[in-house]
C-alpha positions in Angstrom: 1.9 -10.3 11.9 -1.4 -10.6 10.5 -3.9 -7.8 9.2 -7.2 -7.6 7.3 -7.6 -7.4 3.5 -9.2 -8.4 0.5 -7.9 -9.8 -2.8 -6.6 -7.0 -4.6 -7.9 -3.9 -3.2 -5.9 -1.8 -1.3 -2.7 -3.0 1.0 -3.1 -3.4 4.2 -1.8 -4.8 7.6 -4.6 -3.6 9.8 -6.5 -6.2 11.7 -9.9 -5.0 10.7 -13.4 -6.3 12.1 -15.3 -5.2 9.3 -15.1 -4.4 6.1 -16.6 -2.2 3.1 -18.9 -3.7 1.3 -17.5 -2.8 -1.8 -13.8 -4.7 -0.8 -15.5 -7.8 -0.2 -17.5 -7.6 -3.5 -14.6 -7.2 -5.4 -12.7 -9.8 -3.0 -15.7 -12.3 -3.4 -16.0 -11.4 -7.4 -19.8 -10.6 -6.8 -21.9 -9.1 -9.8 -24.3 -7.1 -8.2 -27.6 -9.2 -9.4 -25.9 -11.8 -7.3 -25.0 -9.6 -4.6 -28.8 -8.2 -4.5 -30.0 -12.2 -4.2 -27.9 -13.1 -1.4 -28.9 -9.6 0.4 -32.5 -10.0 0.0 -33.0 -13.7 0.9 -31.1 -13.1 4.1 -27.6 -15.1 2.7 -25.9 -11.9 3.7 -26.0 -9.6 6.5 -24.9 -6.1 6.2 -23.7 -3.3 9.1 -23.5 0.0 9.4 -21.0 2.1 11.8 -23.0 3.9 14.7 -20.9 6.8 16.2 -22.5 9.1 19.1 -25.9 8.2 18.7 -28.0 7.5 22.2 -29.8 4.3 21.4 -31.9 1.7 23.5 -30.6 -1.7 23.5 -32.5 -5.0 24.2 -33.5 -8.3 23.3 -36.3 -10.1 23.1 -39.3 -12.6 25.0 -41.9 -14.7 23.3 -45.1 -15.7 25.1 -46.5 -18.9 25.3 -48.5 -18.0 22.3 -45.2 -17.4 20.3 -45.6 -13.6 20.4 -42.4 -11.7 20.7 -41.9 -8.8 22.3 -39.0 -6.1 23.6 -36.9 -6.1 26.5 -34.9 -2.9 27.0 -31.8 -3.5 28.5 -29.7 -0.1 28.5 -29.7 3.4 27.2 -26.1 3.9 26.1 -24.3 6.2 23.8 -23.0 3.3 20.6 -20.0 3.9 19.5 -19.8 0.4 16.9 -21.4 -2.0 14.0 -25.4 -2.2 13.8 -27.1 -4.4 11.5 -29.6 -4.1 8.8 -33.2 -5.3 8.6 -33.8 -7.5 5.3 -36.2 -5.2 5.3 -34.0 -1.8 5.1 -31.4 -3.6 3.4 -34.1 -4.3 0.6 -35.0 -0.5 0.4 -31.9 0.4 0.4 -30.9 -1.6 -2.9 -34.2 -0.7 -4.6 -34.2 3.3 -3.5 -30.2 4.0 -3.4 -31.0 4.9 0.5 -33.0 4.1 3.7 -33.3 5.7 7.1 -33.8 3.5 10.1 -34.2 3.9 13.4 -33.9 0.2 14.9 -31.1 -2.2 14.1 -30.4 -5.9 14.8 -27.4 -6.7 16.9 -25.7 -10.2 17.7 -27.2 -12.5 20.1 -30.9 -11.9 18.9 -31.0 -8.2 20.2 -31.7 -4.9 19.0 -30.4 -1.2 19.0 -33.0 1.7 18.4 -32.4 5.4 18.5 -34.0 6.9 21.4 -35.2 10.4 20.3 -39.0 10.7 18.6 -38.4 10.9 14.9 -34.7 10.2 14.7 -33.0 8.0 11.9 -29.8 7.1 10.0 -29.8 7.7 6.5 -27.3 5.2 5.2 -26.7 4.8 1.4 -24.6 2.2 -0.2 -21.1 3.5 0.6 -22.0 3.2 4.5 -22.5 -1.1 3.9 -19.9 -3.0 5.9 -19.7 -6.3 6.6 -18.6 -8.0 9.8 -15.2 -9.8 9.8 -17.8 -13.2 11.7 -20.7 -12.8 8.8 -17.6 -12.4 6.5 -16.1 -16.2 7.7 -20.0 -17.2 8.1 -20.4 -16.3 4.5 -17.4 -17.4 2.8 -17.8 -20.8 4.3 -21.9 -21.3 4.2 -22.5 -20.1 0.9 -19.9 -19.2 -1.3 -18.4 -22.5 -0.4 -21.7 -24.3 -1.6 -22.3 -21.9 -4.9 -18.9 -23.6 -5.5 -19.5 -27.6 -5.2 -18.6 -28.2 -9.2 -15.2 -26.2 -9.2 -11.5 -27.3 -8.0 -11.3 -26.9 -4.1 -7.7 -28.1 -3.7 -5.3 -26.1 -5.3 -1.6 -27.5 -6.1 1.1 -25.0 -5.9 3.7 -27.7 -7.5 2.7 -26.7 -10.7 0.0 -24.1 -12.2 -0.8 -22.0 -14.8 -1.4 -18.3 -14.3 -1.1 -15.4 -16.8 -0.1 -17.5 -20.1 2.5 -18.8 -17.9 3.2 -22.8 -16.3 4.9 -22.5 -13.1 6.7 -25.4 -11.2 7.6 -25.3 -7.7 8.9 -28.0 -5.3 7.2 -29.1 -2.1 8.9 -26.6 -0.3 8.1 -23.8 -2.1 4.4 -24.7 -2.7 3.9 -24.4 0.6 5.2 -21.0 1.1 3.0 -20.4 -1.8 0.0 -21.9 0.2 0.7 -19.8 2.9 0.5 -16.5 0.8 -2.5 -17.3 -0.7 -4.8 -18.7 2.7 -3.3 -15.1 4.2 -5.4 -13.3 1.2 -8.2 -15.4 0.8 -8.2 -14.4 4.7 -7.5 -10.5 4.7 -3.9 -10.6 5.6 -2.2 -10.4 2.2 1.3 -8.9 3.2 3.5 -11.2 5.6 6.8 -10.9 7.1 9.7 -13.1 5.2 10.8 -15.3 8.3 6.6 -15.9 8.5 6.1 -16.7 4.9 9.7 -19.2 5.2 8.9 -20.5 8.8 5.2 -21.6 7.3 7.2 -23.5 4.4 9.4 -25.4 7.2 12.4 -24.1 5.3 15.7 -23.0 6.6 16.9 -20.8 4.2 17.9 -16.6 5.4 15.8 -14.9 2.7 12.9 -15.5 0.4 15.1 -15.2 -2.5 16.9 -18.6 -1.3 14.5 -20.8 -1.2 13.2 -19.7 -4.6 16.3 -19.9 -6.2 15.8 -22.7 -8.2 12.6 -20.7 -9.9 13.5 -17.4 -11.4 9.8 -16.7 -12.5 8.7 -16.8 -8.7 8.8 -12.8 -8.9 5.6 -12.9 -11.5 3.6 -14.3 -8.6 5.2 -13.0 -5.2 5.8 -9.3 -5.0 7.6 -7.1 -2.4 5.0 -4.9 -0.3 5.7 -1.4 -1.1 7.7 0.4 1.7 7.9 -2.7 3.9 11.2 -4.4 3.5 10.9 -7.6 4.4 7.5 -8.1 3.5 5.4 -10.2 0.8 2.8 -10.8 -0.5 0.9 -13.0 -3.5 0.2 -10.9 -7.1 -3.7 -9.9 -6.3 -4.5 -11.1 -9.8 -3.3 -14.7 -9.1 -5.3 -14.8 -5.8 -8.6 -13.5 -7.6 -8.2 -16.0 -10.1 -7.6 -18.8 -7.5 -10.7 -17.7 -6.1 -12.9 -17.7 -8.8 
């Protein structure tokens, strides 16, 4: 079973499609100068939740002359993610608040509220990000901020907390599987998951570890979920970083 998460804050099995912004900071290990560039040079989208709001929805035409303009589509009641402006999002980060009343949506259209006068007024708390732009981000521009540093990462043999670990092939891959799972959101994982992924036969985690005490340090138990594991959140922020 898989679930959303970020490294190290908060446990989860919930398959999520967005996410605070806050979680994925910490996930990402953002300072927030750096957070603020990728934000205001359109690196990073941001969302907010709608709930109950009667908005118009549309997209948009372009004349021959390359003007664009609106084409409503629907009057609906959203229930669901809207995204920021650069614009807003900019205000936002410079004011501590903003109050919009037209959003962008996926697929080059647009949500605005309806009623003369209405807005949101969204502060930083209310900042999510999309599970896609999450994927879209992680791959396009973290990815690339990250060209000198270590890609692959060898499980056989590390060194984490003052600590060198060994592990055979076997058990680097169950390794491998715990830590894609965070990098991904989906820390915790059932045993027969975590073993299968390893191509190991064994009837319990504990077997196919046997030969390495120490594996405990790194791979805890998920707390009230027998059965369930999941990498030390430490070890999977500094794999990240």
């Amino acid at each position: 079973m898989k679930g959303e998460q970020t490294g190290g804050v908060g446990m989860s099995r919930i398959i999520k499609k967005y996410f605070t912004l806050d979680e994925m900071t910490a996930a990402w290990d953002l300072s927030e100068p750096d957070l603020r560039y990728v934000v205001e040079n359109g690196q990073l989208t941001l969302s907010a939740r709608i709930v109950g709001l009667r908005m118009e929805v549309g997209g948009f035409e372009e004349t021959p002359e390359g003007e664009r303009f609106y084409i409503p589509y629907q009057n609906c009641l959203m229930d669901g993610l809207v995204d920021l402006c650069r614009r807003d999002t900019y205000a936002l980060f410079r004011d501590g608040s903003v109050s919009p009343r037209r959003f962008c949506l996926p697929d080059d259209e647009y949500a605005e509220l309806i009623r003369d006068g209405e807005t949101v007024c969204l502060r930083r708390g209310d900042l999510l990000v999309r599970q896609d732009e999450r994927r879209r981000f992680e791959a396009s521009v973290l990815q690339t901020t990250r060209e000198g540093q270590v890609k692959h990462i060898d499980f056989r043999c590390f060194e984490f907390d003052g600590v060198l670990f060994d592990f055979t092939e076997m058990q680097s891959r169950a390794l491998k599987f715990l830590f894609e799972c965070a990098r991904d959101g989906v820390p915790e994982q059932k045993f027969r998951d975590i073993l299968d992924a390893a191509s190991s036969s064994s009837s319990q985690l504990g077997h196919l570890f046997s030969s390495r005490p120490l594996w405990t340090r790194i791979v805890k138990k998920s707390p009230g979920h027998r059965g369930w594991y999941l990498m030390d959140s430490r070890l999977v922020v500094a794999l990240l970083s």
